[in-house]
C-alpha positions in Angstrom: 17.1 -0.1 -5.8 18.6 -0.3 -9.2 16.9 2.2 -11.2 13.4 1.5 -13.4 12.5 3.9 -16.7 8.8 2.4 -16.6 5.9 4.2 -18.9 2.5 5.0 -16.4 0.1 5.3 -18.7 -2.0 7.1 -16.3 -5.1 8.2 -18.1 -5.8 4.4 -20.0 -5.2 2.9 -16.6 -7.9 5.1 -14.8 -10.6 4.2 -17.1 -9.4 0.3 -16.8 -9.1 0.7 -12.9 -12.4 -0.4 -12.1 -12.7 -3.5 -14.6 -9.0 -4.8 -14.3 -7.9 -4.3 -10.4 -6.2 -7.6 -9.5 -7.2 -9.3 -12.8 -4.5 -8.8 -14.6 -2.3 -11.8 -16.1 -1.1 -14.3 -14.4 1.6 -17.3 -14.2 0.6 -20.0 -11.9 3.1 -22.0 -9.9 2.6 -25.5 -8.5 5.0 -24.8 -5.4 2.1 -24.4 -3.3 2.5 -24.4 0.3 0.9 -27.8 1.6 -2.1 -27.0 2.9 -2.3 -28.2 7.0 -5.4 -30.2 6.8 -6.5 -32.9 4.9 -6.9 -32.8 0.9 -9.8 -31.4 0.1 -12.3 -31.2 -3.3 -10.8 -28.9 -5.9 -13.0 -26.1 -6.8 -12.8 -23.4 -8.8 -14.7 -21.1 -7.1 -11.6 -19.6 -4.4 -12.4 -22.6 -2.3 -16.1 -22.5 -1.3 -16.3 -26.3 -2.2 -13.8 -27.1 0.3 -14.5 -24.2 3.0 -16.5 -26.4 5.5 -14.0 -26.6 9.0 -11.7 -24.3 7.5 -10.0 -21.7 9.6 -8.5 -18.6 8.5 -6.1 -16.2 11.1 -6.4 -12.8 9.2 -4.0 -10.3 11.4 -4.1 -6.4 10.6 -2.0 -3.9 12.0 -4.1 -1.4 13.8 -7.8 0.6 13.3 -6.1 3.9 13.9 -6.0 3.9 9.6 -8.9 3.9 7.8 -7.6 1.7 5.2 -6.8 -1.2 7.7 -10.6 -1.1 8.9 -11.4 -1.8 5.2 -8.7 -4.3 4.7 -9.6 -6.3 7.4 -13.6 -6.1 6.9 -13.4 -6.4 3.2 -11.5 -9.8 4.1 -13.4 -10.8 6.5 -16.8 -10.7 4.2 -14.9 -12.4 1.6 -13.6 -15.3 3.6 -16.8 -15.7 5.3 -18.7 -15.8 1.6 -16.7 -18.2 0.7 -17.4 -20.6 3.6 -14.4 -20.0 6.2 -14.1 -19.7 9.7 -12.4 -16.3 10.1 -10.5 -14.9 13.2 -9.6 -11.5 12.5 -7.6 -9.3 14.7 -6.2 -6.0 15.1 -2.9 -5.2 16.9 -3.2 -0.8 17.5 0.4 -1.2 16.2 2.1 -2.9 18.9 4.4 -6.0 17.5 4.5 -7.5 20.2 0.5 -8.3 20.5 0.6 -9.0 16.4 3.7 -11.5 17.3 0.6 -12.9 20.3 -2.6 -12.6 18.2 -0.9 -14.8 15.6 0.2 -17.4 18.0 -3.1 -17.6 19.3 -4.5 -18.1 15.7 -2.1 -21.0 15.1 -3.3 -22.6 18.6 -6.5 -21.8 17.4 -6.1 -24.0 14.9 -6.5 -21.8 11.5 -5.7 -23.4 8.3 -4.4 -20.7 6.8 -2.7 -17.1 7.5 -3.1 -13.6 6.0 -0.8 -11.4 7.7 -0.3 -7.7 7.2 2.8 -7.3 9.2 3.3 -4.0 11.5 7.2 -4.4 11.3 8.5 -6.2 8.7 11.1 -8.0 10.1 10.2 -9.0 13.7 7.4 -11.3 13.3 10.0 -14.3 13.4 9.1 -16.1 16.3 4.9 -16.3 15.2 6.3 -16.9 11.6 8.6 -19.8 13.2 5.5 -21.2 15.0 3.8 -21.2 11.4 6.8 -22.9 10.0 6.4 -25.6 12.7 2.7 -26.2 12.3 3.3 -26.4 8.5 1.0 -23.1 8.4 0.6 -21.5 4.8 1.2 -17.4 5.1 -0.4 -15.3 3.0 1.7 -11.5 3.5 -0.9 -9.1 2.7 0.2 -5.6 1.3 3.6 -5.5 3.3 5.8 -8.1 3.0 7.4 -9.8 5.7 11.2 -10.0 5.8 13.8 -12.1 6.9 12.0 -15.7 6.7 11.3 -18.7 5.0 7.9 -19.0 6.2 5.8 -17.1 4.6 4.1 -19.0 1.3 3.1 -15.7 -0.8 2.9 -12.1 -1.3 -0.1 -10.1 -2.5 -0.3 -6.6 -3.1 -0.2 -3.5 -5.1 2.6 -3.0 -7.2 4.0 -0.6 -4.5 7.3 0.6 -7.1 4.5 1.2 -9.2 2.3 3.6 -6.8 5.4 5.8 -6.7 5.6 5.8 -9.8 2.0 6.9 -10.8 2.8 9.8 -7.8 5.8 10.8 -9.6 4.4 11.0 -13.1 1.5 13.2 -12.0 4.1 15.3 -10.7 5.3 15.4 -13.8 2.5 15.5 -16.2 0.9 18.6 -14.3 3.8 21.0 -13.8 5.0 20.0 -17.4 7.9 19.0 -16.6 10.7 18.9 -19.5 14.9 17.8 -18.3 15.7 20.1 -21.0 13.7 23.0 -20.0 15.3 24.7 -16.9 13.9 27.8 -17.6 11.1 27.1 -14.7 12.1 25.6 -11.8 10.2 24.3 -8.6 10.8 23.6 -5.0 9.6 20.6 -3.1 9.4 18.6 -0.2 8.9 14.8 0.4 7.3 13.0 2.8 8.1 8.9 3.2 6.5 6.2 5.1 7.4 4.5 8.1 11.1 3.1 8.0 9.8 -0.7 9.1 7.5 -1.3 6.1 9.3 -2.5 3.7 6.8 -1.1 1.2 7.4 2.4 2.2 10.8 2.1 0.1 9.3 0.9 -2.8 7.0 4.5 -2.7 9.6 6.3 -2.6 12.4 4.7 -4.6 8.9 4.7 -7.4 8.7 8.8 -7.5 12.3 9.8 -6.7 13.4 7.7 -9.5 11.4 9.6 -11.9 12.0 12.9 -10.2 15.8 12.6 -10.1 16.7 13.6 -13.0 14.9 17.1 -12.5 16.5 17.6 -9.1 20.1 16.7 -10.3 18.7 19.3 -13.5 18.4 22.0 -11.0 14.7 22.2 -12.1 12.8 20.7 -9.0 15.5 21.9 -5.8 14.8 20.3 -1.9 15.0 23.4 -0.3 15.2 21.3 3.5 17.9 19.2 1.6 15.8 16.6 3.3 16.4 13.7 0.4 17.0 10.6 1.8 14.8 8.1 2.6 16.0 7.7 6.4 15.7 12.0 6.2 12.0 11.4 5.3 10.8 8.7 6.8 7.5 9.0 9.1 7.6 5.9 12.0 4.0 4.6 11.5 2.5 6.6 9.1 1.7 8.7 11.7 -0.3 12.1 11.0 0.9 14.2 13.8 4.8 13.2 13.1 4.3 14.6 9.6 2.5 17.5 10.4 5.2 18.2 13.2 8.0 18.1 10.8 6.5 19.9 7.7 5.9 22.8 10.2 9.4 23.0 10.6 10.7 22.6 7.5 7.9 25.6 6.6 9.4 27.9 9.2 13.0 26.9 8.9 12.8 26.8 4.6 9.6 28.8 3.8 9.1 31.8 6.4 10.7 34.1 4.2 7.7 33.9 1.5 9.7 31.3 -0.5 6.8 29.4 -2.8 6.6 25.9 -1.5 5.0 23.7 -5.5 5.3 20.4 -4.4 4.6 18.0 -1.5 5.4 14.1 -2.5 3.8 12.5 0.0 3.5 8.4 0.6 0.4 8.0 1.5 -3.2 9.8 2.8 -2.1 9.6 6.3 1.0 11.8 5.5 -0.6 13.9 3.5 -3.1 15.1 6.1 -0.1 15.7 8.4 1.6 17.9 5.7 -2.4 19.3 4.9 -2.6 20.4 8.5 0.8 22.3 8.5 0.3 24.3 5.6 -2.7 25.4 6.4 -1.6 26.6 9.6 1.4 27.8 8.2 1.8 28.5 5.1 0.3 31.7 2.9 1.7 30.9 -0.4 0.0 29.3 -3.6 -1.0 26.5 -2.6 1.3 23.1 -3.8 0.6 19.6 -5.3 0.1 17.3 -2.6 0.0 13.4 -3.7 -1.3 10.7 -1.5 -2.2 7.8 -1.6 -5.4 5.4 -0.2 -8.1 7.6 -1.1 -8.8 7.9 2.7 -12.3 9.9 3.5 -10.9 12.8 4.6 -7.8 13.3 1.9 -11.2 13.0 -0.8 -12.6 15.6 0.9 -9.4 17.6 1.0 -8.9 16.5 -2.6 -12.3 18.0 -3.5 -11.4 21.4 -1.8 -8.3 21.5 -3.2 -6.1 20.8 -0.5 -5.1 17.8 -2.0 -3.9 17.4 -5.5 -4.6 13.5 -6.0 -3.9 10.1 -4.5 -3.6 6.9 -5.5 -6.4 4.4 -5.2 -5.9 1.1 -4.3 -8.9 -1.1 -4.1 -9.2 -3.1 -1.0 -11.9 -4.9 -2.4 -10.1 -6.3 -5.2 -7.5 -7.3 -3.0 -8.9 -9.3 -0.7 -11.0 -11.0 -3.5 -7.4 -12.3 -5.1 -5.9 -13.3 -1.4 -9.7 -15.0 -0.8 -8.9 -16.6 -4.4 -5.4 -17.6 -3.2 -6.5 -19.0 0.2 -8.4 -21.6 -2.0 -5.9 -22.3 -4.2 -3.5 -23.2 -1.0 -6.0 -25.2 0.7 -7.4 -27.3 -2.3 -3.7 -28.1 -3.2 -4.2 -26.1 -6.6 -2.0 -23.7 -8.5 -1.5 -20.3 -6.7 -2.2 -17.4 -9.3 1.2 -14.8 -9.2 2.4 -12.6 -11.7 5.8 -11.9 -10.2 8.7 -14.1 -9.3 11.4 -11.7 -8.9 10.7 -8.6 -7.4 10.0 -9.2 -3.5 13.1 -11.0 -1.7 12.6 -10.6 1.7 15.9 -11.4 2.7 15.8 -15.2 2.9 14.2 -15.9 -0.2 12.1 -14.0 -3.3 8.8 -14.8 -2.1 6.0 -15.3 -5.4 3.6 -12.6 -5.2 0.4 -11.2 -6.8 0.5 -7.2 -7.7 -2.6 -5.3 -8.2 -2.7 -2.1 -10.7 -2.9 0.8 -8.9 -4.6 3.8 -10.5 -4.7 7.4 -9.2 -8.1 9.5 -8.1 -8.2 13.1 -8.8 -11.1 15.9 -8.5 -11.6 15.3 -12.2 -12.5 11.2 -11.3 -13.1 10.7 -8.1 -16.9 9.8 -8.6 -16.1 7.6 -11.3 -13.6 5.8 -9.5 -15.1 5.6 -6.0 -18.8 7.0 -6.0 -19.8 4.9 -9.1 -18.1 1.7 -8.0 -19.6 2.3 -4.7 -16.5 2.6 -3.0 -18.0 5.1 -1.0 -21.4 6.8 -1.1 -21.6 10.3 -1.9 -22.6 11.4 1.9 -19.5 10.2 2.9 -17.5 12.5 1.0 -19.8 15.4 2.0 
């Protein structure tokens, strides 16, 4: 990815988090995808006028995350608020029943879909069926590559949630390229190779880290750099927790201080978490995440776990909900990006969300006083 200089102005964008989310401005584009039943009243309302008889497939990878249960029920109540039919199904990860529950939707007649794809690129023959049926596709947080069927893209701005990791990186060790006085060792820990969002993590922090490893301030000890070096096949805990505890007894035995783990996401993170604390005796290193899972908060709160960044689910399925309206009413389809996401066939119009990063210092603002979470949860 050609290289971004973008200013994260973290500590502004925290206190906005919870008033902005998704609501930040937008172009509107009149390409809509045609809608697969017959014209409905407009409304303004994300579609309630026009709900009744209206079917919407939602398709989520797996429950094994805690973030896709939320996804998917946050959607569901939305949809169903608003006066859809919904069918929502989860696939435990396995493309092949995604590529089946989809089908079924479409022979189940739904209006609309809202896909969050388990591998990017091998949804082609459900997104061919789609095409066929002249089914609108709604990708929701990964994007889905290689065809011209899917209608729109919403998410966070995923280059941007390395970004805000990276910073943080930056802004608590102090970082300075001209300073090379101190200098730091760390480790990173990517997503899973087939989402294409998993790039846009890491291409967000290592472009901002860079020039301090090419400084000689921050140094890879593992010399583990590259994405396809880091990369963790489905997010999986236990696959990051296996190699971490290799790199810590190949790289880290000898009493070598270990400052910083760049981790993708929560689930990662608690694979690295589990590693050091079995073994690992030095000072204890920044660890980013990112989801705000339950039990990277209550890591976070113990200090095990340095921050991570919080995207709100809620938010997001209240823009798709939004969008789904807009699609089926025939109206304008909010977006604020037209450039960034070409999935190999064409750039595909998307919505980004803010994302905003939780720490021990804000975690109750951000998701105790929002009611993100109640504060027996985090107990």
């Amino acid at each position: 990815m050609k290289k971004k200089l973008l200013s994260v102005l973290l500590t502004g964008a925290m206190a906005a988090s919870m008033f902005v989310g998704c609501g930040t401005s937008t172009e509107t584009t009149d390409n809509s995808a045609p809608a697969s039943t017959d014209t409905a009243t407009e409304s303004t309302d994300g579609g309630a006028a026009a709900a009744t008889g209206k079917k919407v497939g939602v398709a989520m990878p797996t429950k094994d995350l805690q973030r896709w249960n939320q996804d998917g029920e946050n959607m569901q109540k939305e949809l169903e608020a608003a006066g859809y039919e919904v069918e929502l199904q989860y696939a435990s990860n396995d493309t092949q029943t995604q590529i089946s529950q989809i089908e079924t939707m479409i022979n189940d007649g739904c209006d609309v879909l809202v896909i969050a794809a388990i591998e990017a690129s091998s949804l082609g023959e459900a997104m061919d069926m789609a095409a066929e049926q002249n089914i609108p596709v709604i990708a929701y947080d990964r994007l889905i590559m290689n065809t011209d069927a899917v209608s729109y893209y919403a998410t966070f701005d995923n280059y941007k949630v390395g970004q805000v990791q990276g910073q943080y990186i930056i802004d608590t060790l102090g970082l300075d390229v001209n300073d090379t006085s101190k200098t730091y060792t760390m480790e990173v820990t990517a997503g899973d190779p087939g989402d294409n969002n998993a790039n846009f993590f890491y291409s967000g922090a290592m472009d901002l880290l860079d020039d301090y490893i090419d400084a000689g301030i921050i140094e890879i000890k593992s010399g583990q750099q590259e994405f396809a070096d880091v990369a963790t096949a489905q997010w999986a805990t236990e696959k990051a927790q296996s190699r971490m505890e290799n790199i810590l007894s190949t790289y880290y035995a000898d009493g070598t201080n270990l400052d910083i783990c760049l981790c993708s996401n929560d689930s990662t993170a608690l694979g690295v978490e589990n590693a050091l604390a079995a073994n690992y005796k030095g000072e204890y290193p920044i660890v980013t995440g990112q989801d705000c899972d339950i039990e990277n908060t209550k890591n976070m709160i113990a200090g095990k776990q340095s921050m991570s960044v919080f995207k709100d689910t809620r938010t997001l399925a209240s823009q798709v909900v939004k969008m789904v309206g807009q699609i089926l009413n025939g109206e304008t389809v909010d977006v604020n990006d037209k450039e960034t996401y070409n999935n190999g066939n064409k750039v595909v119009e998307s919505f980004l969300c803010e994302p905003v990063f939780a720490d021990v210092n804000n975690y109750k603002e951000l998701l105790i006083d929002s009611g993100y979470y109640t504060e027996d949860q985090l107990q």
